[in-house]
matplotlib code that plots the C-alpha trace (Angstrom):
import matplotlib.pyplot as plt

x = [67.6, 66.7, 70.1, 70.0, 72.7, 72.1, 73.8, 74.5, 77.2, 77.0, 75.7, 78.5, 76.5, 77.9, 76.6, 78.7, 78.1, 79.7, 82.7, 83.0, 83.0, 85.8, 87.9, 87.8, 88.9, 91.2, 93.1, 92.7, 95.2, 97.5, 97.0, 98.2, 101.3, 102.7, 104.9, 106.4, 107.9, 111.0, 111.7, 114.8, 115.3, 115.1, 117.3, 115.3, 114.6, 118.8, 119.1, 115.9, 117.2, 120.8, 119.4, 116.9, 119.5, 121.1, 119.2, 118.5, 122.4, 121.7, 122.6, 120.6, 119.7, 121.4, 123.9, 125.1, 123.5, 122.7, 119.4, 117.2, 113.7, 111.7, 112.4, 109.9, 110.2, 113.6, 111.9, 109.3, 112.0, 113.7, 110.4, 110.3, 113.5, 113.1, 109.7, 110.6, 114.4, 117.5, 116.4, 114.9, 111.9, 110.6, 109.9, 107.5, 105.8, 105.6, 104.0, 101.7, 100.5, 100.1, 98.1, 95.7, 95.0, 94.6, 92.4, 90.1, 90.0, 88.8, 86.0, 85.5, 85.2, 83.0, 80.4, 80.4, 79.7, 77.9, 76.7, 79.0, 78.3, 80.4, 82.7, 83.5, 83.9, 86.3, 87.8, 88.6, 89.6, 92.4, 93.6, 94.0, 95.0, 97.4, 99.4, 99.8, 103.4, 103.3, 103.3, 107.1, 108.1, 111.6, 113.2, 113.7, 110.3, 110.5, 108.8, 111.1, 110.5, 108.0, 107.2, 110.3, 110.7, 107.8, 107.4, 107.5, 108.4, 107.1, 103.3, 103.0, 102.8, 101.2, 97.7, 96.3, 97.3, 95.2, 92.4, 92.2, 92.3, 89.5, 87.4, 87.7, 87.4, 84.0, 82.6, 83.5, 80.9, 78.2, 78.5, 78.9, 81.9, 83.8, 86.9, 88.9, 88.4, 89.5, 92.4, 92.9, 92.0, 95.0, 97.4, 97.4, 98.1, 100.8, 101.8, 101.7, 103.7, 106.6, 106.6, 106.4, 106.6, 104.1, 101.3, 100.9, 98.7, 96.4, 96.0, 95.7, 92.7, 91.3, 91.9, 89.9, 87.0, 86.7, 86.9, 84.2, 82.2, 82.2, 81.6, 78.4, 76.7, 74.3, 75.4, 79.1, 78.3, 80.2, 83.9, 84.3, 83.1, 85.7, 88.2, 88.2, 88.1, 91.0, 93.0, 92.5, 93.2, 96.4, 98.0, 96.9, 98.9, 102.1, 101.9, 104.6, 106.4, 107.3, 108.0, 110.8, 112.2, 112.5, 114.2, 116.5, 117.0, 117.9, 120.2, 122.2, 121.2, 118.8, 121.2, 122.3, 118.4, 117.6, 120.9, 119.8, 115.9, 115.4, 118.9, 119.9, 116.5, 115.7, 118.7, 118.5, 114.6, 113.7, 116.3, 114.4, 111.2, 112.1, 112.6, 110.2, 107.0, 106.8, 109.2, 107.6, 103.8, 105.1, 106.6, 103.8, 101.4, 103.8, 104.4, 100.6, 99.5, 102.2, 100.8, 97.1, 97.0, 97.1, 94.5, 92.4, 89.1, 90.0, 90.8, 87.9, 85.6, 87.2, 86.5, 83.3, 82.2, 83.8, 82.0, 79.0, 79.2, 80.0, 77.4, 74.5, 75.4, 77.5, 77.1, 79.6, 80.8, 81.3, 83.1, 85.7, 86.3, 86.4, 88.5, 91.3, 91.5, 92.6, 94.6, 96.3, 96.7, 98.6, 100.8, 101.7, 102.8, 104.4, 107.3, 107.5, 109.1, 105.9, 108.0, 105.6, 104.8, 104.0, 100.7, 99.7, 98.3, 96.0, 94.5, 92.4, 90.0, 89.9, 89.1, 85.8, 85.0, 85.0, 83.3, 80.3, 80.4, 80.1, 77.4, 75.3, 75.8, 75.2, 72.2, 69.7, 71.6, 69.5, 71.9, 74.9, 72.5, 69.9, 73.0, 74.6, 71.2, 68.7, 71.2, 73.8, 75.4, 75.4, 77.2, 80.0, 81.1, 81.2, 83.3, 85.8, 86.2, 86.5, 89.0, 90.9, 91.1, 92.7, 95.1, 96.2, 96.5, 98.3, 100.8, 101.0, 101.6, 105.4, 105.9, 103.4, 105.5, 108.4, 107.6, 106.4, 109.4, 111.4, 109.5, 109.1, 113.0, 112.6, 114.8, 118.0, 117.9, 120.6, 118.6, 115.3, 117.3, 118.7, 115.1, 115.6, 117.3, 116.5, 120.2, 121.4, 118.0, 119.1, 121.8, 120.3, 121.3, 120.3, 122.3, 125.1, 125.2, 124.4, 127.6, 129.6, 128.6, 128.9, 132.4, 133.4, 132.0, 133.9, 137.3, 136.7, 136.4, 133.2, 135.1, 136.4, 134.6, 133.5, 132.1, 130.2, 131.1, 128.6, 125.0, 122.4, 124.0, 123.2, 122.0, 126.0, 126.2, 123.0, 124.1, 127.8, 127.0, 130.0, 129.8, 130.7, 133.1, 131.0, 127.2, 127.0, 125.6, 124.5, 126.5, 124.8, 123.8, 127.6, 128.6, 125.4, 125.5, 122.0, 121.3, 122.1, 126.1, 126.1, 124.5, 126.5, 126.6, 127.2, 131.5, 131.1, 129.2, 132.1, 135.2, 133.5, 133.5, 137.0, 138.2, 136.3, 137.5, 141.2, 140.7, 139.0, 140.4, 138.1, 139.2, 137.5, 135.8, 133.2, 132.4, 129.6, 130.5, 134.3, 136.7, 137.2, 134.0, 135.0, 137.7, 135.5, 135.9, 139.8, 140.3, 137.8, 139.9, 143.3, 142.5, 141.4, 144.2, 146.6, 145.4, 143.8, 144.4, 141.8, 140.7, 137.7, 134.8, 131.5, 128.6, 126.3, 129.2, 130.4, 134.1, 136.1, 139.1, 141.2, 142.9, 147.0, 149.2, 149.1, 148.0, 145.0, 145.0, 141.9, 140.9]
y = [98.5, 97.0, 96.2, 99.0, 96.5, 93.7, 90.4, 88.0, 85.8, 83.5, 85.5, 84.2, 85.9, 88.7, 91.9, 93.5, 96.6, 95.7, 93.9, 97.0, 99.2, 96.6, 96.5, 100.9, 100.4, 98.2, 100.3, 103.3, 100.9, 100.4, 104.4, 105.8, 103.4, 104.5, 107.1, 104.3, 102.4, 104.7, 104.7, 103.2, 100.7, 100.9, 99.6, 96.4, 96.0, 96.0, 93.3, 91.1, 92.1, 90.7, 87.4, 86.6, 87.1, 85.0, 81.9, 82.7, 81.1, 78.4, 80.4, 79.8, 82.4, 81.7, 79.5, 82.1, 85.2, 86.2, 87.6, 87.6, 87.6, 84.6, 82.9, 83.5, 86.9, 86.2, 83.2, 86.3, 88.2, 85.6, 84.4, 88.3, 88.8, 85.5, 87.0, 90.7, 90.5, 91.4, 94.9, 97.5, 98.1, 94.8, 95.4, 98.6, 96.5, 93.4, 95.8, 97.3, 93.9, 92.4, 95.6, 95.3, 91.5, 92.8, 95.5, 93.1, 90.2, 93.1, 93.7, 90.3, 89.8, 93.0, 91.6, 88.3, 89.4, 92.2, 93.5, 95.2, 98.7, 98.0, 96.4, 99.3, 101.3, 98.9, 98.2, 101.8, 103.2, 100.2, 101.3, 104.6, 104.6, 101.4, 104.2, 106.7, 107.9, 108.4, 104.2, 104.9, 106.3, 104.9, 104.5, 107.7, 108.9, 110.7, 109.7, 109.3, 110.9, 109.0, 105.2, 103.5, 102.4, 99.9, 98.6, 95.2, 94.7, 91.6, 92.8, 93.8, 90.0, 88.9, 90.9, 89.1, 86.1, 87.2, 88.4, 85.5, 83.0, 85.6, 84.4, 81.3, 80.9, 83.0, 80.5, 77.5, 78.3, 78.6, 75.2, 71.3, 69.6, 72.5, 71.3, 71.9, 75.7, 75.7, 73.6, 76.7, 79.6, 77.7, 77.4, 80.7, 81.6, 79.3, 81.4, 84.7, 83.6, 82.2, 85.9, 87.4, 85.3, 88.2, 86.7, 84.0, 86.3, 86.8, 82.9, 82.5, 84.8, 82.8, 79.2, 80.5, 82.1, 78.4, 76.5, 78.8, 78.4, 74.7, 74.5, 76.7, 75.4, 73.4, 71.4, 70.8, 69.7, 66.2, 65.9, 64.5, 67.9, 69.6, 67.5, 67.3, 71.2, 71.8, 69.0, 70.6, 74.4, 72.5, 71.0, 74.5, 75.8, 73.6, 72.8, 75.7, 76.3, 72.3, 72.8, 75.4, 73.6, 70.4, 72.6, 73.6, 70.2, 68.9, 71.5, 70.9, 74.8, 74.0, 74.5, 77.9, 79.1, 78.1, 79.5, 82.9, 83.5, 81.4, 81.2, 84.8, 86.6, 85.3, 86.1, 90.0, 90.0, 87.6, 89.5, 92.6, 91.4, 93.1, 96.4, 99.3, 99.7, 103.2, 104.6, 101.7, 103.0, 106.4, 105.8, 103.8, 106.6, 109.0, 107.2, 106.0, 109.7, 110.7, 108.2, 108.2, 111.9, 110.7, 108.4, 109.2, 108.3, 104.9, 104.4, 107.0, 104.0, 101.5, 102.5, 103.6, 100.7, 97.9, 99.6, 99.5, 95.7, 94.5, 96.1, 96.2, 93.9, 91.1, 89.0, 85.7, 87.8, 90.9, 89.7, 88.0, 91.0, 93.3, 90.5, 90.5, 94.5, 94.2, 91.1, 93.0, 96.2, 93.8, 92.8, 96.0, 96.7, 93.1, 94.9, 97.4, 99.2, 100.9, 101.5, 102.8, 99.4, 97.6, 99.3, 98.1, 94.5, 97.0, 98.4, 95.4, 94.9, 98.7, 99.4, 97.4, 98.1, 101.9, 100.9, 99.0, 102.6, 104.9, 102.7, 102.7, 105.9, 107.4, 105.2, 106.1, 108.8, 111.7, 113.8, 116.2, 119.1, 117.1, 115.7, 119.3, 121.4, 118.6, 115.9, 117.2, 113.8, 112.9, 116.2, 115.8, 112.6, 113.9, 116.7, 114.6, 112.5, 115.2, 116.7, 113.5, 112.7, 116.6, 115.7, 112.9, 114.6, 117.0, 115.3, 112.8, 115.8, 116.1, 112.3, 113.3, 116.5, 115.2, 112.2, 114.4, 116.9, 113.4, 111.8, 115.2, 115.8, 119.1, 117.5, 114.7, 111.2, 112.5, 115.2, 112.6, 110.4, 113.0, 112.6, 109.3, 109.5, 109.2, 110.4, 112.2, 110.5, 107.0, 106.4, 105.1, 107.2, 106.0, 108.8, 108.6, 104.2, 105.5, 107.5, 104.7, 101.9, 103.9, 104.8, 101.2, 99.6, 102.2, 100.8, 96.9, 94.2, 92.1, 89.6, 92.1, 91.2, 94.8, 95.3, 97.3, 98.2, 100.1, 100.1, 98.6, 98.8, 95.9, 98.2, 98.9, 95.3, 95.0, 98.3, 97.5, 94.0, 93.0, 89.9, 90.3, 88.2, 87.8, 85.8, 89.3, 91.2, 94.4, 94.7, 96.8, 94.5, 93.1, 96.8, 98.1, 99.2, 97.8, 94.5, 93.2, 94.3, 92.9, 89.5, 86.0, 85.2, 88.5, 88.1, 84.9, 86.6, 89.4, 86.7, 84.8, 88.6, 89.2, 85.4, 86.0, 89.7, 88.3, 85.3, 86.7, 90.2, 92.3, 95.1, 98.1, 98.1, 101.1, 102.2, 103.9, 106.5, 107.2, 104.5, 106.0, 105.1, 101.1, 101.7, 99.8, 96.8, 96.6, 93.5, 94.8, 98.7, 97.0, 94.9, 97.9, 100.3, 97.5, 96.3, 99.3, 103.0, 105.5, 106.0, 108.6, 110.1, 110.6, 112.3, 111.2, 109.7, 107.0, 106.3, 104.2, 102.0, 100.4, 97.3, 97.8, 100.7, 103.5, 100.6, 102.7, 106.4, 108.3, 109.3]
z = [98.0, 94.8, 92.5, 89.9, 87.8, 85.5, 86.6, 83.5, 85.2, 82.3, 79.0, 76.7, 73.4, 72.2, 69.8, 67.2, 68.8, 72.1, 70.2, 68.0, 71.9, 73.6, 70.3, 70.6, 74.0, 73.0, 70.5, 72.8, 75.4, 72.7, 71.1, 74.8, 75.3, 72.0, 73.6, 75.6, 72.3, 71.8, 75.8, 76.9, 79.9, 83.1, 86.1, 86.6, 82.9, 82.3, 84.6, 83.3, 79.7, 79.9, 81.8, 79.4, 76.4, 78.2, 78.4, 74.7, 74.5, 76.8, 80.2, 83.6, 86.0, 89.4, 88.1, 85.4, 86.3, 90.1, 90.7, 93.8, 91.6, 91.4, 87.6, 85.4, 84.6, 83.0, 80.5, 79.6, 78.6, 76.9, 74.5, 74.3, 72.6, 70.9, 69.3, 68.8, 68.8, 70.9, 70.9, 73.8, 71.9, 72.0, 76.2, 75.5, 72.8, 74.8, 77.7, 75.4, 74.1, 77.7, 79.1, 76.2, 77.4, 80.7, 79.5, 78.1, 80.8, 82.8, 80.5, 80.5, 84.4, 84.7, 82.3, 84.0, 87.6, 86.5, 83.1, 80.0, 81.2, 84.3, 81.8, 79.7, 82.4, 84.1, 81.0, 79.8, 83.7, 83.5, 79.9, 80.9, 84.7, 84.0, 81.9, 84.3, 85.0, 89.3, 88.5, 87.9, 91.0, 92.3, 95.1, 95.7, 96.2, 92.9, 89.8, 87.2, 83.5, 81.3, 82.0, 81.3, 85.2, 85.1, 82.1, 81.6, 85.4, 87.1, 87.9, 84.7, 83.6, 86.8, 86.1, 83.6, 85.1, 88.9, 86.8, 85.0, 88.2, 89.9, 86.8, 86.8, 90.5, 89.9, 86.8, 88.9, 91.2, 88.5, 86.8, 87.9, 87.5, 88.1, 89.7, 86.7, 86.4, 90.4, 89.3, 86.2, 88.9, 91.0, 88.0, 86.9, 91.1, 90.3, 87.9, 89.1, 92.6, 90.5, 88.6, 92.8, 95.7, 97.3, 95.5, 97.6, 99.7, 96.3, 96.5, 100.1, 99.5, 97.0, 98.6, 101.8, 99.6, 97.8, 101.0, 102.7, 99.7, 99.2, 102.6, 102.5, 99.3, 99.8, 96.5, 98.1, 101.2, 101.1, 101.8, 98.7, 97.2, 99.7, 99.0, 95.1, 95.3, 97.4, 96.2, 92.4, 94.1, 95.5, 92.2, 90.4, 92.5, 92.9, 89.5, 88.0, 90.7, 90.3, 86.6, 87.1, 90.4, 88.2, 85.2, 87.4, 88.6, 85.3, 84.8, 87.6, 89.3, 91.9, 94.6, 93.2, 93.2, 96.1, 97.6, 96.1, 96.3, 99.5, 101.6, 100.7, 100.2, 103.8, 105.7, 104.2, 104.9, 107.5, 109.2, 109.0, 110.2, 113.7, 112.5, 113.3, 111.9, 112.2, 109.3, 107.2, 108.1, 107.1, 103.7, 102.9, 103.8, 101.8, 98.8, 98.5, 98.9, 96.4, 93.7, 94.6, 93.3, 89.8, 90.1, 93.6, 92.1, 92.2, 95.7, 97.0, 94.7, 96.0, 99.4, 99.1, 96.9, 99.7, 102.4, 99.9, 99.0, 102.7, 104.3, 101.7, 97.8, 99.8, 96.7, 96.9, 93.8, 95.6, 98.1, 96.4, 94.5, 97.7, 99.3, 96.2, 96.4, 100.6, 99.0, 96.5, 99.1, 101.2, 98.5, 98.3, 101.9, 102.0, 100.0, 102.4, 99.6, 98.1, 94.5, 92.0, 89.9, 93.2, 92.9, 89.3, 91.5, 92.8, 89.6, 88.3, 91.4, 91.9, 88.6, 88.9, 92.2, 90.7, 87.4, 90.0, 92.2, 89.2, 87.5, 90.4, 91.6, 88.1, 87.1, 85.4, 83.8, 82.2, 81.0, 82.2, 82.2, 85.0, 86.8, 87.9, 88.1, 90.3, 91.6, 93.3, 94.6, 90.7, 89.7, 92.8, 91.1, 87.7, 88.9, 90.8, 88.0, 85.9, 87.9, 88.4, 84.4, 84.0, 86.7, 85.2, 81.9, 83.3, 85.1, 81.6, 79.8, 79.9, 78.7, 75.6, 74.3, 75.2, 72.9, 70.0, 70.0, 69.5, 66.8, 65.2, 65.2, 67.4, 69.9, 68.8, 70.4, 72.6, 74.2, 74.8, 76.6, 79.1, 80.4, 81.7, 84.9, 88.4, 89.3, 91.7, 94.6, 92.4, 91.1, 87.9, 84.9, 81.1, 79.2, 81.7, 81.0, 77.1, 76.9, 78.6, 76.6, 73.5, 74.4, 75.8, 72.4, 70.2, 72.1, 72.9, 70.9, 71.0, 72.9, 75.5, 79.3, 81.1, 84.9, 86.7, 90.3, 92.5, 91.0, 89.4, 85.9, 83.8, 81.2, 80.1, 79.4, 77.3, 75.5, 74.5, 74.0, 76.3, 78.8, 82.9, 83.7, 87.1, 87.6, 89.7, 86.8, 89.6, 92.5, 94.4, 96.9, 97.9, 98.6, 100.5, 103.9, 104.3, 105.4, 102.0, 102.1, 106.4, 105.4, 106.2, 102.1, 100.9, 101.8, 100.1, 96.9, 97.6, 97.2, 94.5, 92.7, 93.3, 92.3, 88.8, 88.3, 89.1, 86.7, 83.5, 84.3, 82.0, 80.3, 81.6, 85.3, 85.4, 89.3, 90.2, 91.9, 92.7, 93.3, 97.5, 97.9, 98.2, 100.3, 103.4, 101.1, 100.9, 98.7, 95.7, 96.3, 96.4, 93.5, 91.3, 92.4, 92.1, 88.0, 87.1, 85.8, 85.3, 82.1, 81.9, 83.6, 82.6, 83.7, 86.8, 89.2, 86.5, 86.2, 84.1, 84.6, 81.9, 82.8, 83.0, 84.3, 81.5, 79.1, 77.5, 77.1, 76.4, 72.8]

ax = plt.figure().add_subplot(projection="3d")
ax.plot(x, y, z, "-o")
ax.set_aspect("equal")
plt.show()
């Protein structure tokens, strides 16, 4: 079958007309996002939030703030603040900002592989599926109101960085001398596995497609070809996962990341390894089928168009962008999580395998009118992306008036943020923290330390703009009855909590959920009942405790 697309792997000029179409795109990514910029944060983005305002005042994860995530994500959010201020809109805006470079890096693969049709398509199917809300569903199998869950999360930061190294792996394969567009391809890897240790698999897929390449081209055919190449893939690679070990080594907290996101991470899921596959195959299934309804023409494209490309168009170019989809799939399942914004990795590569499936199965297009009355194959695709685009619309709907009525003073800042809960299938609750950091600011003192027992509640710490007297910003994880509460180093963690809430005795303790519920953790209960009195309650299962007997009374 004769290739119905034009391949320009190298055109570099560009028309006004198509930098007038990507720049439309372009605002369209930003235009969509906009109800995103009044949002509060989320769970994850409470925790990255107080860490990166941190380092902002000389802090260092691990050492001063405990955190299992791999580090870069908290320098983003601390050049974020730095840039757009201490302040919760500066995450939607620094979202926005990075989807639009995604958006057009997308563009700007499409056209090289294949022409800048398939790059508008892929470019506008990313803007507007990269938006979608099903990308915030929690832990709880739900999808939480709006975006707020995964914005700014660690993918988020890590797309423009794979599609950048599937480019440059792509152009080093066109020109001589190309080592050092392997050695960028690897860098940017680099980067993305020191945002998620997960994307290893992305570069594993990459490092095999080079080696099988310069092993196949006739022009590479010497080991000094196969060495120079892997040898430039291999410092790429190394190269910022090195710069942040040796920051940390100069700073004296090596030992306290590697105790976290290697000793710890390992014992609580290298111990899991053995359990069964079954419930995992099942929530997967569940949770994919849950999202995939929002945006199901992309994964019936991707199918459709891999089974194309293998079996027919197995290009070198192709393939490497069939093999990053099943790479990015299995990034997903390495979680074994399947939260919504695991499945942003999968958008890029699905969004052009879709854009090469509708291109060729639409081409040559005559018009709506031929398409639905002689070509019925052409007319089932329209309709199920048709149908797909109202879905999605309708499920964004709520988000969109909800947004309006807020910036149109029909509803009160109050009654927008009720929306942003997962509570009671999570225990994350924005209003609920809002209330509690309002009221803890309105009797503290700037200098007065706060903690949070029970949850994933960092955002009460970024809201009242009072310090934990504890690294152990969440806590969560040392009073689980998972694997994270049974591991070896979680009683340490546990003691090391109780020695700093016993020396720096902070002046109100908030527990998630009610104090009985720590009883199986008798030194953290005893130390509470014995130093605390109970101060208030607030909505959503959060308590507060005032340091003294009788010392504070409620107001």
């Amino acid at each position: 079958m004769q290739l119905l697309l034009h391949r320009s792997p190298l055109k570099s000029s560009h028309t006004g007309m198509e930098v007038f179409s990507v720049s439309c795109i372009l605002i369209f990514a930003a235009l969509i996002r906009i109800p995103s910029l009044p949002q509060p944060l989320g769970p994850d983005q409470g925790i990255m939030s107080v860490i990166g305002a941190g380092i902002l005042k000389g802090q260092l994860p691990y050492k001063d703030y405990w955190e299992m995530g791999s580090p870069a994500i908290f320098y983003t959010y601390a050049l974020m603040f730095k840039i757009f201020g201490l302040r919760m809109i500066a995450i939607p805006i620094t979202d926005t900002i990075i989807s639009m470079l995604t958006t057009l890096l997308v563009f700007i693969l499409a056209r090289s592989v294949w022409d800048k049709r398939v790059g508008y398509i892929s470019a506008l199917l990313f803007a507007f599926f990269s938006n979608g809300v099903g990308l915030g569903m929690h832990a709880g199998g739900d999808i939480a109101f709006g975006t707020f869950w995964y914005l700014a999360q660690r993918e988020t930061f890590m797309l423009p960085l794979t599609v950048g190294a599937v480019y440059f792996m792509l152009t080093s394969m066109k020109r001589p001398h190309s080592f050092i567009r392997i050695f960028i391809s690897a860098f940017l890897l680099g980067g993305a596995f020191v945002y998620k240790f997960p994307a290893l698999i992305i570069a594993l897929c990459l490092f095999l497609y080079l080696n099988t390449y310069l092993v196949r081209c006739p022009d590479h055919k010497t080991l000094k070809s196969l060495g120079l190449g892997n040898l430039a893939f291999l410092a790429g690679f190394i190269l910022p996962a090195a710069a942040f070990a040796l920051l940390f080594v100069v700073n004296g907290a090596f030992y306290d990341m590697t105790d976290v996101i290697i000793k710890y991470v390992f014992s609580v899921y290298g111990s899991s390894v053995s359990i069964s596959c079954l419930p995992i195959i099942k929530m997967g299934l569940v949770h994919t089928l849950f999202l995939a309804k929002e945006n199901f023409i992309l994964w019936i494209f991707f199918i459709a168009s891999s089974t194309y490309m293998i079996i027919t168009d197995r290009t070198k170019e192709n393939l490497l962008i069939v093999l990053w989809a099943l790479a990015s799939v299995l990034f997903v399942v390495s979680h074994r999580e399947f939260f919504g914004y695991h499945y942003l990795m999968l958008l890029p590569p699905f969004c052009l395998l879709s854009a090469y499936g509708i291109s060729r199965a639409l081409s040559p297009v005559r018009g709506l009118g031929t398409a639905f009355t002689e070509e019925p194959g052409k007319a089932f695709i329209l309709l199920a992306i048709f149908v797909n685009l109202a879905f999605f619309v309708t499920l964004n709907y709520t988000n969109y008036t909800k947004f309006w009525y807020y910036v149109t003073g029909r509803i009160s800042l109050q009654k927008y943020y009720s929306f942003f809960t997962a509570y009671p299938k999570h225990d994350f609750s924005f209003p609920a923290d809002y209330e509690v950091a309002q009221y803890i600011s309105g009797h503290s003192d700037v200098n007065d330390m706060i903690y949070v027992i029970g949850g994933t509640e960092s955002v009460i710490y970024f809201l009242s703009k009072r310090k934990s007297p504890s690294r152990f910003i969440f806590s969560w994880i040392l009073f689980s009855p998972g694997s994270h509460g049974r591991a070896e180093q979680t009683q340490r963690y546990r003691t090391e909590l109780l020695h700093d809430l016993s020396q720096k005795t902070p002046k109100y303790i908030v527990t998630i959920r009610p104090l009985d519920t720590f009883k199986q953790f008798p030194d953290i209960y005893c130390f509470l009942k014995s130093n605390y009195t109970f101060q208030k309650e607030f909505p959503d299962d959060r308590f507060l405790y005032a340091y003294g007997k009788n010392r504070y009374s409620d107001i």
